[in-house]
C-alpha positions as CSV (number, residue, x, y, z in Angstrom):
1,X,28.7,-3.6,54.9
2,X,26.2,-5.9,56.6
3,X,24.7,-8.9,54.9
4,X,21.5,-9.6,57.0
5,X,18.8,-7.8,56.2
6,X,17.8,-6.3,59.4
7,X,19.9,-5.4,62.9
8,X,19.1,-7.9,65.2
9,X,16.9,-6.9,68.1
10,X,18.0,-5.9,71.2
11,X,16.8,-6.6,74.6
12,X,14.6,-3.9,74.8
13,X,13.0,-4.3,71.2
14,X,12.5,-7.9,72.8
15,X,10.5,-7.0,75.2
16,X,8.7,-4.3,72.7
17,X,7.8,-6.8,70.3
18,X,6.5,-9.4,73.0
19,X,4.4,-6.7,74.7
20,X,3.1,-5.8,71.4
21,X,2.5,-9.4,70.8
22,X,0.3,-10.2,73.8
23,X,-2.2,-6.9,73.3
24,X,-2.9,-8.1,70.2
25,X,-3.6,-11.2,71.6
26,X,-5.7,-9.9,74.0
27,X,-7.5,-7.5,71.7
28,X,-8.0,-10.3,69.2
29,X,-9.2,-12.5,72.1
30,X,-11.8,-9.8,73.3
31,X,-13.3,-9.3,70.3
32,X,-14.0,-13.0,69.5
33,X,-14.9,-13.0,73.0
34,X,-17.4,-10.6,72.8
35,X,-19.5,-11.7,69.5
36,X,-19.5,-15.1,71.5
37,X,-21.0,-13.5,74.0
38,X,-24.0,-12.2,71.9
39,X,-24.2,-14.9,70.2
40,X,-25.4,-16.8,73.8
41,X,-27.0,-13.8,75.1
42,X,-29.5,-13.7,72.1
43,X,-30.1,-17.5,72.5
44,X,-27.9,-18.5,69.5
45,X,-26.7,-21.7,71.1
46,X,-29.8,-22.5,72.6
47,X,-31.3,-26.1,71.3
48,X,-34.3,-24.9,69.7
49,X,-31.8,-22.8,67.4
50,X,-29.7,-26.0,66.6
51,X,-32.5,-28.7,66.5
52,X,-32.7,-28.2,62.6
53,X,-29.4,-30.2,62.5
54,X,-30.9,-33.2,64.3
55,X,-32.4,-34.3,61.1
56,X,-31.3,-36.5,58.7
57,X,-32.8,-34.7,55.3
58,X,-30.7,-31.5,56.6
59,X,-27.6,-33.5,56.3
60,X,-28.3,-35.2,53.1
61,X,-29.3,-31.4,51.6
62,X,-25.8,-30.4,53.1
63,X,-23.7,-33.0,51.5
64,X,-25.7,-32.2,47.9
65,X,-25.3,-28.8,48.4
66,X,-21.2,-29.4,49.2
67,X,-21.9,-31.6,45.9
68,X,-22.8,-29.0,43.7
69,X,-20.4,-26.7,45.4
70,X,-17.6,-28.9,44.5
71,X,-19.1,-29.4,40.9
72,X,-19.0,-26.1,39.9
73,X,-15.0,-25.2,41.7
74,X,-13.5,-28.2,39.7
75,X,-15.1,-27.5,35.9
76,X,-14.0,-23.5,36.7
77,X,-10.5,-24.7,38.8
78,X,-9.6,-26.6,35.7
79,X,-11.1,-24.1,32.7
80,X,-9.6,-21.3,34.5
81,X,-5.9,-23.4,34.6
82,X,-6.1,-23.7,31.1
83,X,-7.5,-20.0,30.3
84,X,-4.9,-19.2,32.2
85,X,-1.9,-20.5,30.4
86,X,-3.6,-19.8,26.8
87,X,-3.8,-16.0,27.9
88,X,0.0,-16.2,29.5
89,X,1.5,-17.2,26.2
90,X,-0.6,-15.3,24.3
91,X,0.8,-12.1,26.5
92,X,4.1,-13.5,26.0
93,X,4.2,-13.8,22.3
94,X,6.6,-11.8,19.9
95,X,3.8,-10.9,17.4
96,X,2.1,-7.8,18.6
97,X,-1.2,-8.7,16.9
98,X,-1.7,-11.9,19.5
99,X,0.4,-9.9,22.4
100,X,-2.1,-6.9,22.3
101,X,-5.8,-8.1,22.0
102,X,-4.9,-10.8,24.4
103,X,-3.4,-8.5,26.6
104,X,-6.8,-6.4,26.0
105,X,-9.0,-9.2,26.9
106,X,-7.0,-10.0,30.1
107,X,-7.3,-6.8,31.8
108,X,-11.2,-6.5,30.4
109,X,-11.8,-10.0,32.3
110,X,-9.6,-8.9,35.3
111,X,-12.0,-5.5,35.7
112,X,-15.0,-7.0,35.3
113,X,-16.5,-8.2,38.9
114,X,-17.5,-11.9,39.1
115,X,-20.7,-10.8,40.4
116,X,-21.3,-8.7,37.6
117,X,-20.3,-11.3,35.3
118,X,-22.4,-13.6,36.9
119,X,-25.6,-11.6,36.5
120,X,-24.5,-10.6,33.2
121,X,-24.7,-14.0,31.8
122,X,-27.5,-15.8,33.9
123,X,-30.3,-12.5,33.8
124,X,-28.9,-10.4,30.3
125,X,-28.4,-13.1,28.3
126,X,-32.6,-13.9,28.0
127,X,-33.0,-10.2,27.2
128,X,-31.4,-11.3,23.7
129,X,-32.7,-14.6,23.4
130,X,-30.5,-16.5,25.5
131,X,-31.2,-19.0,28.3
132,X,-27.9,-19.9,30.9
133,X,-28.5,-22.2,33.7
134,X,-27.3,-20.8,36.5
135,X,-24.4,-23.7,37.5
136,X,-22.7,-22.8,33.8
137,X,-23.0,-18.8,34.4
138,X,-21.5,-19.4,38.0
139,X,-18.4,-21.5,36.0
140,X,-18.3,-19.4,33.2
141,X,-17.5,-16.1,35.4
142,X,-15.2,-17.8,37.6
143,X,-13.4,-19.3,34.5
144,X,-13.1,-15.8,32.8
145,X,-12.0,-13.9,36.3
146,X,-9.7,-16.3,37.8
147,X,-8.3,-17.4,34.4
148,X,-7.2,-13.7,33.4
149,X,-5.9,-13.4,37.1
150,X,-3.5,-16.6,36.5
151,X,-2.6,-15.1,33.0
152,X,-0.4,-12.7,34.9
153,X,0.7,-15.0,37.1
154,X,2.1,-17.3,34.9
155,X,3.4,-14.5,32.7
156,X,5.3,-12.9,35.8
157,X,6.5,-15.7,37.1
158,X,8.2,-17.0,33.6
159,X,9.5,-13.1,32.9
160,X,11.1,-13.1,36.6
161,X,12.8,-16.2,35.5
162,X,16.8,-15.3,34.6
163,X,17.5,-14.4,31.0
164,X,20.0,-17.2,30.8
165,X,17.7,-19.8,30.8
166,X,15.9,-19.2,27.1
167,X,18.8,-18.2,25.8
168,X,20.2,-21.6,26.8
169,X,17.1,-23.1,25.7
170,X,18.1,-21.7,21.9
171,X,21.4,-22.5,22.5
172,X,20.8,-26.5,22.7
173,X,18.5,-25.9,19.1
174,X,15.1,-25.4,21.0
175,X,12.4,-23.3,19.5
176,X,10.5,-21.0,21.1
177,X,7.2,-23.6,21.7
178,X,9.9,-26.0,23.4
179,X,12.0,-23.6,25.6
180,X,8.6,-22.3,26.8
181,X,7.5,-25.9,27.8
182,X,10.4,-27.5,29.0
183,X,12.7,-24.8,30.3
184,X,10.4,-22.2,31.3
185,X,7.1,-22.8,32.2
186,X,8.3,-26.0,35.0
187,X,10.6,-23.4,36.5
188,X,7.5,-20.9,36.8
189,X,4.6,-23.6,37.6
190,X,7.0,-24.3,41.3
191,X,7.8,-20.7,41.6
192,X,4.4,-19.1,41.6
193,X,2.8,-22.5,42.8
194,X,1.7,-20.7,45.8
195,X,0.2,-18.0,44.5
196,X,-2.1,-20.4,41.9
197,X,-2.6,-22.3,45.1
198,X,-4.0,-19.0,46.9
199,X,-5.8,-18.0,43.4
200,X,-7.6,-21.5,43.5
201,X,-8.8,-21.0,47.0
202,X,-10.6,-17.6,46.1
203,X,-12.1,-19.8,43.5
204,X,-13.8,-22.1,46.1
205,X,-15.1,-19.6,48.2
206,X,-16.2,-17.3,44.9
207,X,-18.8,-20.2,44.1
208,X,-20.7,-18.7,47.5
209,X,-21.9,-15.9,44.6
210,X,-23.8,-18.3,42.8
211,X,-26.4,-17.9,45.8
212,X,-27.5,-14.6,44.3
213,X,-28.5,-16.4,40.8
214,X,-30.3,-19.2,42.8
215,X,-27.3,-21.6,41.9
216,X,-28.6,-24.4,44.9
217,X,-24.6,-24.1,46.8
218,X,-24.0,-24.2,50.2
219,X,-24.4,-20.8,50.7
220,X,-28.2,-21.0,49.2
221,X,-29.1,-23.6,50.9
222,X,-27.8,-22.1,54.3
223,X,-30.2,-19.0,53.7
224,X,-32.8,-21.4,52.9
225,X,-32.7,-23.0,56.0
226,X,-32.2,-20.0,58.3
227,X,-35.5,-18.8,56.9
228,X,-37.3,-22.0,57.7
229,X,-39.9,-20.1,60.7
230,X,-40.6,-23.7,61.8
231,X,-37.2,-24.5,62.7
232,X,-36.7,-21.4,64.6
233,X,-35.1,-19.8,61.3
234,X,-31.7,-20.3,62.8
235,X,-29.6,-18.5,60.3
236,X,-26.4,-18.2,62.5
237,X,-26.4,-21.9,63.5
238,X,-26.5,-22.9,59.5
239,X,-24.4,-20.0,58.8
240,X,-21.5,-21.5,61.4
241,X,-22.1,-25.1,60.0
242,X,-21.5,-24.1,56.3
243,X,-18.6,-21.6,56.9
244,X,-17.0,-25.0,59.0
245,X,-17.6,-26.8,56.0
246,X,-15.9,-24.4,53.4
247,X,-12.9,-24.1,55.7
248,X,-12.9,-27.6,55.9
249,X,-12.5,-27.7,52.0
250,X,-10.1,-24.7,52.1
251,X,-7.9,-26.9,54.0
252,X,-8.4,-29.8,52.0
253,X,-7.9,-27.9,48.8
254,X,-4.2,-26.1,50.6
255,X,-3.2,-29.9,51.7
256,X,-3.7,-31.7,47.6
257,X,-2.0,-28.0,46.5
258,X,0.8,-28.3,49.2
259,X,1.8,-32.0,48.3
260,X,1.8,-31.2,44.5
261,X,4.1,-28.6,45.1
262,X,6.7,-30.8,47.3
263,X,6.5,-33.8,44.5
264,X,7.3,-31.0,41.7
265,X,9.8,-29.5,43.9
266,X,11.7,-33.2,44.6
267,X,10.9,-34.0,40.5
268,X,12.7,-30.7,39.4
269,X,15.8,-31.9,41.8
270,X,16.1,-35.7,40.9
271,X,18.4,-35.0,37.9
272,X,21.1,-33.1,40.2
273,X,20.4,-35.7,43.0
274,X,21.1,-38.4,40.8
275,X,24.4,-37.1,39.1
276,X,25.2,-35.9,42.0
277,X,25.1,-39.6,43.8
278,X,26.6,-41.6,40.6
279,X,29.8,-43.9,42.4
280,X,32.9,-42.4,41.5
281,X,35.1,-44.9,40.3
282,X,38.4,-45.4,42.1
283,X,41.8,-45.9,40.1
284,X,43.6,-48.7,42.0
285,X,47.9,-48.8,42.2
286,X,47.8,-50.9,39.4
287,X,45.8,-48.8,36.9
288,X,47.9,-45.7,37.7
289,X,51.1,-47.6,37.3
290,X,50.2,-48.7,34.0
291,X,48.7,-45.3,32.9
292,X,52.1,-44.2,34.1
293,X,54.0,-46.2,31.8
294,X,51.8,-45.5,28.8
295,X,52.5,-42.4,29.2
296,X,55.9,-42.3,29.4
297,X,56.5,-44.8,26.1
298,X,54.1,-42.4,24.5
299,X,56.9,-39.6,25.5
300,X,59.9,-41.0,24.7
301,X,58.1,-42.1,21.3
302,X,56.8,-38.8,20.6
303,X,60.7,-37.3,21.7
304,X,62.5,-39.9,18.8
């Protein structure tokens, strides 16, 4: 029986899977090619459509608007982190009348759109009485969405852990509260780090919805200036600019995730590095000699 996972290409699915390869270059090139194209056919890169960036007050609105951006992403990154492992253990525990409702609320808050949400709170609150400001509607929905969505994250990625480990957690005289925090949850935190890293991203760019509400983000302030008629409303130019700056923070945001994970990783492995490089200590002649001769007084004593 083989123990790779797939037959190793031949020659001819070789030159297959590199022909295949540079089509899709080309296709991907041609299409990019061809929106650049219209883009400087309909005068998109002329200067009159990029002049609006010349000025020093369109900066400073940028950078607050990035501000507020950031504001909102770090109040829901963090509530939706903690949400997040509330709901987990609260799917995860062995009374049924925490396991269900919170199971119930997750999968409400996971069906529920975050636009929806959003519009929810900021316009059908004041119908009852009840006035949101639109940067705590925009936080509260992304809390509630991407918190339920990292419930089941952290719940699958403790369940897929082995068996073994809780049952060596009990073992040692752990209860459940400690098993799940010392044993199983720092095995699932590096396991599924990716996907809260991916989760956290969606976060970022889900604060572009707060536009709709009049939440002042980048996006809002990106229609606002391409509707300026006295900058030659140059919606694609601030449309480029602002999608360059949430990539920009994507990347950021991947970079802090990606180091996080590589300093958990290296923590979880210190403890079998370090027993594994303790000095072995030698046993010169002498000490065997010695040992040998105990031993053989405590046979002869232990034969009278």
């Amino acid at each position: 029986m083989s123990s790779v996972l797939y037959d190793v290409p031949g020659p001819r699915a070789i030159t297959r899977n590199r022909v295949l390869g540079v089509l899709t270059i080309l296709v991907v090139a041609a299409i990019v090619g061809f929106f650049v194209w219209r883009l400087a056919v309909t005068g998109q890169f002329s200067a009159e459509k990029w002049a609006a960036f010349t000025y020093t007050n369109v900066w400073i609105q940028l950078g607050l608007a990035t501000l507020r951006t950031l504001a909102a992403f770090i109040v829901a990154a963090i509530g939706a982190l903690i949400l997040g492992f509330v709901l987990a253990i609260g799917r995860m525990s062995d009374h049924a009348w925490i396991r269900i409702p919170v199971g119930a609320v997750v999968e409400v808050l996971r069906a529920i759109p975050v636009l929806i949400f959003m519009f929810l709170l900021y316009y059908g609150l004041p119908v009852i009485g009840i006035r949101m400001p639109s940067y705590w509607a925009v936080v509260i929905a992304l809390i509630a969405y991407n918190g339920s969505v990292l419930a089941e994250v952290i719940r699958a990625g403790v369940e897929s852990l082995p068996r073994g480990q809780k049952e060596a957690g009990y073992a040692i005289g752990l209860r459940k509260a400690g098993v799940m925090r010392l044993v199983l949850l720092p095995q699932a935190i590096r396991a599924m780090m990716p996907v809260i890293i991916a989760q956290l991203v969606v976060t970022l760019k889900d604060t572009a919805l707060g536009f709709i509400i009049t939440y002042p983000e980048l996006l809002f302030y990106a229609r606002f200036l391409g509707s300026q008629a006295v900058l030659d409303s140059p919606i694609v130019p601030a449309t480029i600019v602002v999608g360059a700056i949430y990539i920009a923070l994507c990347l950021i945001l991947s970079l802090v995730a990606n180091t996080v994970e590589k300093r958990l990783r290296r923590s979880g492995k210190t403890g079998r590095v370090a027993a594994a490089e303790q000095p072995v200590q030698e046993i010169t002649d002498t000490e065997l000699i010695v040992a040998q001769r105990a031993a053989g007084r405590y046979g002869q004593s232990g034969g009278a």
